[in-house]
N, C-alpha and C positions, 0 to 999 in steps of 0.2 A: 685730205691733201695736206703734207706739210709744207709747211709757210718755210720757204729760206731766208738763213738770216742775213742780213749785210756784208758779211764776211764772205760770204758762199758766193751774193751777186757780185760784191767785188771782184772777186776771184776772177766768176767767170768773163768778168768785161775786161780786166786784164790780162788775163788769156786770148781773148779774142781778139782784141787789139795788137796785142803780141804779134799774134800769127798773120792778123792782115797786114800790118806792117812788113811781115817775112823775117823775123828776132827771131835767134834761136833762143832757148831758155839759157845758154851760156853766155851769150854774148849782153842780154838782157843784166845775169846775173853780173856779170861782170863790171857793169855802168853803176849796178849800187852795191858793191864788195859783198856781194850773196851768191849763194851754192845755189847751183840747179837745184838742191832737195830743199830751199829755202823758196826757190821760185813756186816751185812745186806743193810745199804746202800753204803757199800767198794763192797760189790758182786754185786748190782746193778749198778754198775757206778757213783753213787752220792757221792763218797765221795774223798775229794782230798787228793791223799796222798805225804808223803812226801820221797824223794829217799832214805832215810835209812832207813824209816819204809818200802820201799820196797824190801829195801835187807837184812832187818831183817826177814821177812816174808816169802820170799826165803828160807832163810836159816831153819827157821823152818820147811817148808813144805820139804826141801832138794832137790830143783830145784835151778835153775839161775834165776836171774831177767830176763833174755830173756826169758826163760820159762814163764813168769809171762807176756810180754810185748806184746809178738810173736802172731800176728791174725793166729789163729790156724783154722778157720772157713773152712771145708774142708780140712784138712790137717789131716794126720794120724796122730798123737802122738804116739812115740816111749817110 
């Protein structure tokens, strides 16, 4: 089994959040001067980000950077 890295679970909690919020990936992009294909490789794991872009990001989506950091894989989300 491969181990994901942080970059990967990032990803996908801000994706997730993204979407439960109901953000498109443009309008997301838009709030921090990024390309959909910028969003897109941040939701994939490909993109390195930096710890105030991610407690700015936080704070948009209205979670905690643990929320954003936390391997959720199996775990309910409350």
């Amino acid at each position: 089994e491969k181990k994901r890295s942080i970059l990967e679970i990032v990803g996908e909690n801000i994706k997730y959040y993204r979407e439960e919020a109901g953000i498109s990936k443009a309008k997301f992009g838009s709030f921090f001067g990024s390309s959909s294909n910028r969003i897109t490789m941040m939701e994939n794991g490909k993109a390195n980000l930096q710890l105030i872009t991610l407690s700015k990001i936080a704070t948009y989506l209205g979670v905690t950077v643990i929320d954003l950091v936390e391997d959720w894989e199996g775990i309910e989300r409350s």
